[in-house]
C-alpha positions in Angstrom: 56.6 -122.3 -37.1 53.6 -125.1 -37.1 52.2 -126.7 -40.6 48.5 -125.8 -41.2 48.7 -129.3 -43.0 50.6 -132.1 -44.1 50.8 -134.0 -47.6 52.1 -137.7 -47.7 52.3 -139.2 -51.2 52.7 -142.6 -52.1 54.0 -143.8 -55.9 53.6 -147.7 -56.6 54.7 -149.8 -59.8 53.1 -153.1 -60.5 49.6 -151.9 -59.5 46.6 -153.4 -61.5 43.3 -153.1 -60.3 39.5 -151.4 -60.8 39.0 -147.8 -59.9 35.4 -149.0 -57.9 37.7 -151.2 -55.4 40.3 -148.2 -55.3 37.8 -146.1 -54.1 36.4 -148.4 -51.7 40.3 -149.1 -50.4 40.3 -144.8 -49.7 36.9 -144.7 -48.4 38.0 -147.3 -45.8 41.0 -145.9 -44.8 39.3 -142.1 -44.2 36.5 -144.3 -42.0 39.2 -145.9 -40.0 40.8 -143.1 -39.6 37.6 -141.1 -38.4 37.9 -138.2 -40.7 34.9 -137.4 -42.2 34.4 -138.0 -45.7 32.4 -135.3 -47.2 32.0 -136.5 -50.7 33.9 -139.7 -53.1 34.0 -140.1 -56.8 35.6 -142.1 -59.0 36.3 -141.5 -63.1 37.6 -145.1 -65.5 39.1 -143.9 -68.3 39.3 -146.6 -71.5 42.4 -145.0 -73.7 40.0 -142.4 -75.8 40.9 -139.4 -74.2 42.6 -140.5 -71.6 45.6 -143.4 -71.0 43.5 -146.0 -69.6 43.3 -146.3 -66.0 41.5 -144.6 -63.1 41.5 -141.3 -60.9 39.9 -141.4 -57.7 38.9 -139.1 -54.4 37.5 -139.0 -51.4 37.2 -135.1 -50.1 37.3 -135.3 -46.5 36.6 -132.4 -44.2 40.0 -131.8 -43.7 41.2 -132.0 -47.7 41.5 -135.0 -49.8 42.6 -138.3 -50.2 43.2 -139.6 -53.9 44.6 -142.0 -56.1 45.7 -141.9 -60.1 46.5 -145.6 -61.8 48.2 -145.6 -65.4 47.2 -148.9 -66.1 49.2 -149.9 -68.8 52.2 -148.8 -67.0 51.1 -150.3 -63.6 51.5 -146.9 -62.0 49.7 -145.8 -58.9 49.9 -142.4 -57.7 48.3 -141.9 -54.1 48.0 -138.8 -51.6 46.4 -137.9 -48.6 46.5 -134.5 -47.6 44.9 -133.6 -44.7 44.9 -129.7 -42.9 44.1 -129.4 -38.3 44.9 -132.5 -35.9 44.0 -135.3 -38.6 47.1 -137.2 -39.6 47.7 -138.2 -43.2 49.8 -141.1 -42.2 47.7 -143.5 -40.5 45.3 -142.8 -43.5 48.3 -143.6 -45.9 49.7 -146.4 -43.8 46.0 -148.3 -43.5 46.2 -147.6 -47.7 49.6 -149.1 -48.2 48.2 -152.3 -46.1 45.4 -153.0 -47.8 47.5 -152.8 -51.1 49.8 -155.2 -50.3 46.9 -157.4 -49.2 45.5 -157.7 -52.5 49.2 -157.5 -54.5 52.1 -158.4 -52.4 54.3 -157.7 -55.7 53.4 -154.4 -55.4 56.4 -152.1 -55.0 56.6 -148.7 -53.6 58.8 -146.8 -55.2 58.5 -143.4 -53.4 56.6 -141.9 -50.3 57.2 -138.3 -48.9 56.0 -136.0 -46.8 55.9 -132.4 -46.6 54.2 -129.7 -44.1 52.1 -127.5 -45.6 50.9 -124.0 -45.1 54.0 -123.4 -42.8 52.8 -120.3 -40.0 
């Protein structure tokens, strides 16, 4: 049996930081990683409908990559799925990098991986 994709997730706690630069963190790990991104947004939310933090994406040819901050809780949420030859962990290792860069306080709490689409 072969995986049609694979899915790694990352979950942080003592994240703070801007959607906009979280974007721009994704957006350069799909470059580096020469996936092509197809399209990127990202949504603040201030606490009136939603908690307050940030959800962004970057859908690449191949799936997604996103990320999901609570801010008040310092919780980051990221995944990178991707489906063919393109492989999610060099996307979620160049993420975790850049990361630590900016916070090196920041503390993973959680990364998996799971095949997807098993054939």
């Amino acid at each position: 049996m072969s995986a049609k994709g694979r899915h790694v997730t990352l979950d942080y706690t003592g994240f703070s930081g801007e959607g906009q630069w979280m974007l721009t963190v994704l957006q350069n790990a799909v470059e580096r990683s020469n996936v092509r991104q197809v399209h990127s947004h990202v949504s603040e939310f201030d606490g009136t409908e939603s908690p307050p933090g940030f959800a962004a994406v970057v859908l690449i040819d191949e799936s997604h990559v996103s990320a999901h901050c609570y801010a008040e809780d310092g919780i980051l949420a990221v995944d990178c799925f991707t489906c063919g030859d393109a492989d999610p962990n060099v996307i979620a290792d160049d993420i975790h990098d850049q990361l630590l860069a900016m916070n090196p306080k920041l503390c993973l709490v959680q990364r998996t991986e799971l095949e997807r689409f098993l054939m």
